[in-house]
C-alpha angles and dihedrals in degrees: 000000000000123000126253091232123080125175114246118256140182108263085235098037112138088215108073118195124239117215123241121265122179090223113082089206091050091047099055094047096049076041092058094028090062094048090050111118124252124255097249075048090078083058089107092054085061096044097057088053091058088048086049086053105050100051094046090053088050089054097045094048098050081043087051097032099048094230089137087073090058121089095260084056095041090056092053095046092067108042080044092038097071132089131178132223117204135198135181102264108256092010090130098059095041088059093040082054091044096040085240112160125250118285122192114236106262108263127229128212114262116258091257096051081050098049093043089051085045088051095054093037094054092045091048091054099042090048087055103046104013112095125004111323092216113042107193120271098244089049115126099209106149079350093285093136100125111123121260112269113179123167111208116237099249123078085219113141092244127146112261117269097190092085078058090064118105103270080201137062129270124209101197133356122148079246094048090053097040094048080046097058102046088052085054090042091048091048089052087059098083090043103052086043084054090044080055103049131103115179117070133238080054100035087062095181076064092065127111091231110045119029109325083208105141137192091279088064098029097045091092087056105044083052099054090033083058095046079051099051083052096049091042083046097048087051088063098045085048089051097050097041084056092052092044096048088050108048118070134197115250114246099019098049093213113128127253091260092073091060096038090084094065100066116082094224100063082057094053089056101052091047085049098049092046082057103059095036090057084050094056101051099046080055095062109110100251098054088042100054104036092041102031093154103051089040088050097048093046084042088060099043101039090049094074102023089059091049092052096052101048090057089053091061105047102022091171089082099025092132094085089063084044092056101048090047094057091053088039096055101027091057085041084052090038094054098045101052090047078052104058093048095049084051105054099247087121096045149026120267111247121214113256113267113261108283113248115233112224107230122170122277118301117225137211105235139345109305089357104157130238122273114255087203123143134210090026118231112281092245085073135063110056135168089242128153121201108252106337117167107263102207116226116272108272089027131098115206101214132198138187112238125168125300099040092291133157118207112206128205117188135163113183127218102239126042124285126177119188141180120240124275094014131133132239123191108255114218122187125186107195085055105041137355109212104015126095123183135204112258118175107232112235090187125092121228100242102186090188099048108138087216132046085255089087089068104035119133106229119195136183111201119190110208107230116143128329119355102021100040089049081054086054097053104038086046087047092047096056095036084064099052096054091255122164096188143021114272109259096016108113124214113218098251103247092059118096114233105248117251091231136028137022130286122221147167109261140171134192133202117204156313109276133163140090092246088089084074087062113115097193093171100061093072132070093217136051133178125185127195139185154169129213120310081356083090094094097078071050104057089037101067101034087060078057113056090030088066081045106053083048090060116270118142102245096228087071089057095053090259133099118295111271146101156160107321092001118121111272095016102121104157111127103159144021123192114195113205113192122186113191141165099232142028082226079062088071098073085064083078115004095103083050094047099047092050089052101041078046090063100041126055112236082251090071111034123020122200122216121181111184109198104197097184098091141098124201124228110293103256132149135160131046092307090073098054087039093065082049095062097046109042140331116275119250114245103228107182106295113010123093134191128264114247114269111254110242083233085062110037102083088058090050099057089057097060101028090075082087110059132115120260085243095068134110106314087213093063103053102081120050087197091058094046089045081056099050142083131186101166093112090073085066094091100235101097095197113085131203095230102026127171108210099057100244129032128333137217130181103248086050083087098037115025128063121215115298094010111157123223101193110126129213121246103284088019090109096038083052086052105054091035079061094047081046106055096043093061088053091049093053090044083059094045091049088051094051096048091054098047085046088046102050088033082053098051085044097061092030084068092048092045089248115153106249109234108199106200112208095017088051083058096047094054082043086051087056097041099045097042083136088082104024126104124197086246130019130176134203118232091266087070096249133106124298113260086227092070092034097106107211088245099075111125122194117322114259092244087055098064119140081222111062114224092245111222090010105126101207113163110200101214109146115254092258097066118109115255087216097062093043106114107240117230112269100234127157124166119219110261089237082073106051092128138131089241121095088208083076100056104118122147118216092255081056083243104145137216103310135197119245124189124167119234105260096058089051074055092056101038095052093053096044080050093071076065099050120090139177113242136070113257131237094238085182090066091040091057093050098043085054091055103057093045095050129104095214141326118014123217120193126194118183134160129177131098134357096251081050086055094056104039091050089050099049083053101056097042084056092054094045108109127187088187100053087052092055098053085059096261104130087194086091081065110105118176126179149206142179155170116213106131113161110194 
């Protein structure tokens, strides 16, 4: 029972007094009850969601309604556009002092992800101190005028308390702003868990219609948003322990702190609080990265446990953490049961469709000429290899490839469409459990495909630390022991076990990623730039708009409708930039990059491949750019020229005309030198002119964080064979462009017609693509002598130098995989470790690496395209832009340092003006994929 005496207050004090009860238990809840907000108080919550709204609808509609691509949007893209990268002056010489491994700068968000986060910050402040914390019960704002009516949260017989609370409003009190931070905060809880999804319908930013910005693009912000909800959180819990510390029972004296702990709410709410600072701090970047698994699982199990609880503890507004866990468990639902099905848990696996051999062109009749159409029907040009083995469904072949790096082929059971350039969740069994990690895609959904390869899942996976490095070492170890398949995973019986490679369980969740919003095809020009296993977004979409620019509708290849000779399809060139460590690295896309050169004429796409790994032949002084100015260096193995001094270029031009085709392979295209850039192999790392902003080292535009660079045994002699045999290929090309040329003035002066041999089939490559394949082999298994170019040197298997330690069987494409011995390889038992350091066969032969014959083929031809040397992107962009018919669109992904200098050179070209005279060059659109989980 309560008391007769009550102390005396002012009718408008912001301090209302709580009756006495005998009872401690009685007299904390009438206390909280009486310093609960009033129901017009939660005013603010509503407001941020319009807010929220508001600016949501504005941005749809400029998405939807292409006014990013007007002079008001292209203003804001490049001021928005930029990111900075930032590293400790003189760091790099201090690690290279101390042996310290490499360590990439430290990245910043773009300007667009901070003013979005200032955006949200300063909303969320002014929502919780600006105006009066306790608006009076009666009031009629947004019609919320209906009296307070809380129930306590005992079922003990006490007099309400409710008719006690202040019937006016209060502008400031410690428990007014506290009550007025944890309804902000409750109200943040929906938005950071949409900030976090991945799968439309939930994750509604993901949706076509409104943003089609994913997780990959909205990650930066769930985390900060989350770091937001705790310090506004914190602010509340500040707020209340003041006013509890400060107010005292009558009769006893003790404050309101000591009771607090009675009442099962204020319980709930510290539960509730631990929770998400233990969520927080398991979210910072070192323990996530160095401990993923164990961040992902409490990441799974706090979420909801801190959402519950906070609606224990405030269930007046319970309906925000209502909100978030809906989205939270119906995306969760929604996924998993996508899942199952991709997967094959609700049917049977079928066994691949028949794989279709590649022959040449069939014709009509006898001496029936070749069809000058073009676009070629759709039923056509497909990425298609001759007798490649197609894993069974559920499983992923993997291989080992340079670089420690792992190459995964999957084709899942059920069916799986994706956009280009877009990233699944790869889960292995063998490896973990539970886990699943990001991987970028670099195949193309071909939904016509006649074989399961159109829809094959490809993966490079780079081995760092944990999971992929787990991947490495279990992959190198059966490899070693002559495995086909993972121990205890059982093949379906009617599938051959694969010549090369390992076979193992796999599953994949997906697709994610903001490249499906790309619309490649709206704009003439597109460049596409990468780093290092980055090169996957890469691959991806060039297989895309190759298949494009032959002829296929884009809406069968998991893109936007559109194609070669279609309305709206502008797209006339494609230029692919890829930046690696190694010549090895090639391998990782060589098979990808020959099939597409095959399908599109060099007019139309250009291939670049940047080896930075490299360091010219030591010069200085005069003498070096004396030998400039005289004749190009020969290129003897491994030296390699220094780069030509702007000051002495324009003299050498003039005399390297003359130089034999034999010459340094660097020195043969002025284009090539004008894009390129070896200062760094100077030895100073700060530049004059540098584009990051601090200083710069060369795997700042190739290698990700914790990338290893340790090569297997044969993986150098396979590097300089590649370099090799590129120079030899551009020493043909140079030969036969001579000999065309001098043959072509000769008959020019008799009034012959010139016939230019390998040019003339490659125009007839781009006017007969109706019978053309990518890839096409004589009866003898090899290459068609149609897409063989003249300046084939030597293939790469025919080298008087062996590739020492390479295993590369020589069995012609048609074979059967099935009947292709596998290599006899057992490891002693005393190295049955995880370590590849171990690996060690009985004959103490180590670890080797095996490639097949037809991707030697490939590699050797995409290595007339590789080069030493960094380029100058900034040139490469511009060059792009004066060339271009229209708008320009660049998608790059790579490191963190690529991203941003990338980044720094379109917003440069970027040009409002030029938009409003009507010349759409000044266009730049971008995409990347740079998601960091």
């Amino acid at each position: 029972m309560s008391s007769t005496t009550t102390s005396v207050q002012s009718p408008l004090t912001p301090n209302p007094t709580t009756p006495s009860y005998s009872n401690d238990l009685d007299w904390i809840t009438a206390y909280l009850t009486i310093h609960c907000s009033s129901n017009p108080s939660t005013v603010y919550a509503y407001i941020l969601w319009v807010a929220i709204a508001v600016v949501l609808v504005i941005y749809a509609l400029f998405h939807l309604a292409g006014l990013r691509a007007r002079v008001l949007g292209a203003y804001f893209t490049k001021w928005s556009l930029r990111r900075r990268t930032w590293r400790k002056k003189h760091s790099l010489a201090e690690a290279k002092r101390k042996g310290l491994p490499y360590k990439p700068p430290l990245p910043f968000p773009s300007n667009a992800q901070l003013l979005a986060l200032s955006v949200l910050i300063i909303a969320t402040m002014l929502l919780s101190f600006v105006g009066p914390d306790y608006i009076a019960p009666n009031s009629t704002i947004f019609g919320l005028g209906t009296p307070t009516t809380t129930t306590p949260a005992t079922k003990r017989e006490i007099p309400p308390a409710d008719n006690l609370a202040p019937q006016y409003t209060i502008q400031k009190a410690w428990w007014t702003s506290s009550n007025r931070t944890g309804i902000v905060a409750f109200a943040l809880f929906p938005l950071c868990v949409l900030f976090a999804l991945k799968a439309p319908p939930f994750a509604i930013f993901a949706l076509p219609f409104v943003l089609q910005i994913h997780f990959d693009k909205l990650a930066w912000l769930h985390r900060w948003s989350g770091r937001l909800i705790w310090f506004v959180t914190t602010l509340h819990v500040v707020f209340w322990s003041v006013q509890l510390f400060e107010d005292r029972r009558d009769g006893t004296g003790k404050i309101a702190y000591t009771y607090a702990w009675d009442f099962q709410r204020f319980i709930f709410a510290w539960t509730a609080y631990g929770l998400m600072t233990l969520l927080v701090i398991l979210s910072i970047k070192p323990i996530r990265q160095a401990h993923y698994e164990a961040f992902y699982f409490m990441h799974v199990i706090l979420i909801p446990m801190t959402i519950v609880m906070s609606a224990l503890h405030h269930p007046q507004v319970w309906w925000w953490c209502g909100a978030a866990l809906y989205l939270w468990f119906g995306e969760r639902i929604w996924r998993g049961a996508w899942w199952l099905h991709t997967n094959g848990f609700f049917g049977s696996v079928q066994p691949p469709v028949p794989t279709v051999s590649l022959g040449p062109p069939a014709k009509s009749g006898a001496g029936a000429e070749e069809s000058s159409q073009y676009p070629p029907p759709l039923s056509v040009p497909h990425l298609l290899v001759p007798e490649r083995y197609i894993p069974p469904p559920g499983f992923a072949l993997a291989e080992l490839l340079p670089g420690r790096t792992v190459r995964l082929r999957l084709i899942t059971p059920g069916y799986l469409p994706w956009a280009p350039g877009q990233h699944f969740l790869l889960g292995i069994p063998s490896i973990c459990r539970f886990t699943t990690h990001p991987f970028t895609v670099a195949s193309v959904c071909d939904e016509q495909s006649p074989t399961d390869e159109g829809r094959e899942l490809d993966f490079i996976v780079r081995a760092k630390n944990g999971w992929s490095k787990d991947l490495w070492d279990a992959l190198a170890l059966a490899v070693s022991r002559g495995q086909s398949s993972i121990s205890g995973e059982n093949l379906p019986g009617s599938y051959p076990l694969p010549r090369r490679g390992v076979l193992m369980r796999a599953y994949v969740d997906g697709p994610f990623g903001s490249a499906e919003r790309a619309r490649w095809g709206a704009h003439s020009t597109v460049l596409l730039v990468t780093g290092g296993s980055g090169v996957c977004f890469g691959l991806s979409v060039l297989q895309y708009l190759c298949l494009c620019l032959a002829g296929r509708d884009g809406s069968h290849l998991g893109g936007h409708k559109g194609g070669w000779g279609k309305p709206g399809f502008r797209t006339t060139r494609v230029r692919f930039v890829w930046l690696v460590r190694e010549f090895g690295h090639i391998q990782w896309g060589a098979s990808i990059l020959r099939r597409c050169m095959a399908m599109v004429p060099s007019a139309e796409l250009q291939v670049e491949i940047f080896v930075t790994n490299v360091a010219p032949a030591p010069q200085s002084g005069p003498a070096a750019i004396a030998s400039f100015t005289s004749q190009a260096l020969p290129m003897k193995d491994d030296n390699l020229t220094m780069p030509i001094p702007d000051f002495a270029r324009a003299l050498g031009k003039q005399q390297s005309r003359s130089a034999s085709p034999d010459d340094d392979d660097g020195m043969e295209s002025d284009t090539w030198v004008d894009n390129m850039d070896l200062s760094y192999y100077s030895g100073d790392y700060v530049r004059d002119n540098d584009e990051l902003g601090h200083e710069e080292h060369v795997l700042d535009l190739t290698n990700f964080e914790g990338d290893n660079d340790t090569a297997i045994p044969g993986e150098h002699v396979f590097s300089l064979s590649i370099k090799r045999e590129g120079r030899l290929r551009r020493a043909n090309t140079r030969r036969q462009s001579m000999i065309q040329g001098t043959q072509g003035a000769k008959q020019r002066q008799l009034g012959m017609r010139v016939d230019t041999g390998w040019n003339q089939s490659m125009v007839n490559m781009a006017d007969s693509r109706t019978h053309l394949s990518p890839l096409e082999y004589g009866s003898d298994g090899s290459p068609s002598s149609a897409l063989r170019s003249p300046n084939s040197a030597a293939p790469l298997l025919n080298h008087e130098h062996p590739m020492s330690g390479l295993r590369s069987p020589v069995s012609p494409p048609h074979e059967s995989s099935s009947h292709r011995p596998r290599r006899d390889s057992a490891v002693s038992q005393m190295s049955d470790t995880r370590s590849l350091a171990a690996l060690v066969t009985k004959e103490s032969e180590q670890l080797q690496h095996d490639l097949d014959a037809q991707e030697m083929e490939d590699v050797g031809v995409v290595a007339e395209h590789a080069r030493p040397g960094k380029p100058r992107l900034d040139r490469i962009l511009a060059d792009e832009v004066e060339r271009a018919k229209g708008s320009i669109i660049v998608g790059c992904c790579g490191p963190t340092s690529l991203n941003a200098m990338m980044r720094k050179a379109i917003a440069a070209q970027i040009d409002p003006a030029r938009i409003a005279r009507g010349d759409m060059r000044g266009l730049i659109s971008m995409i990347s994929e740079d998601f960091e989980y």
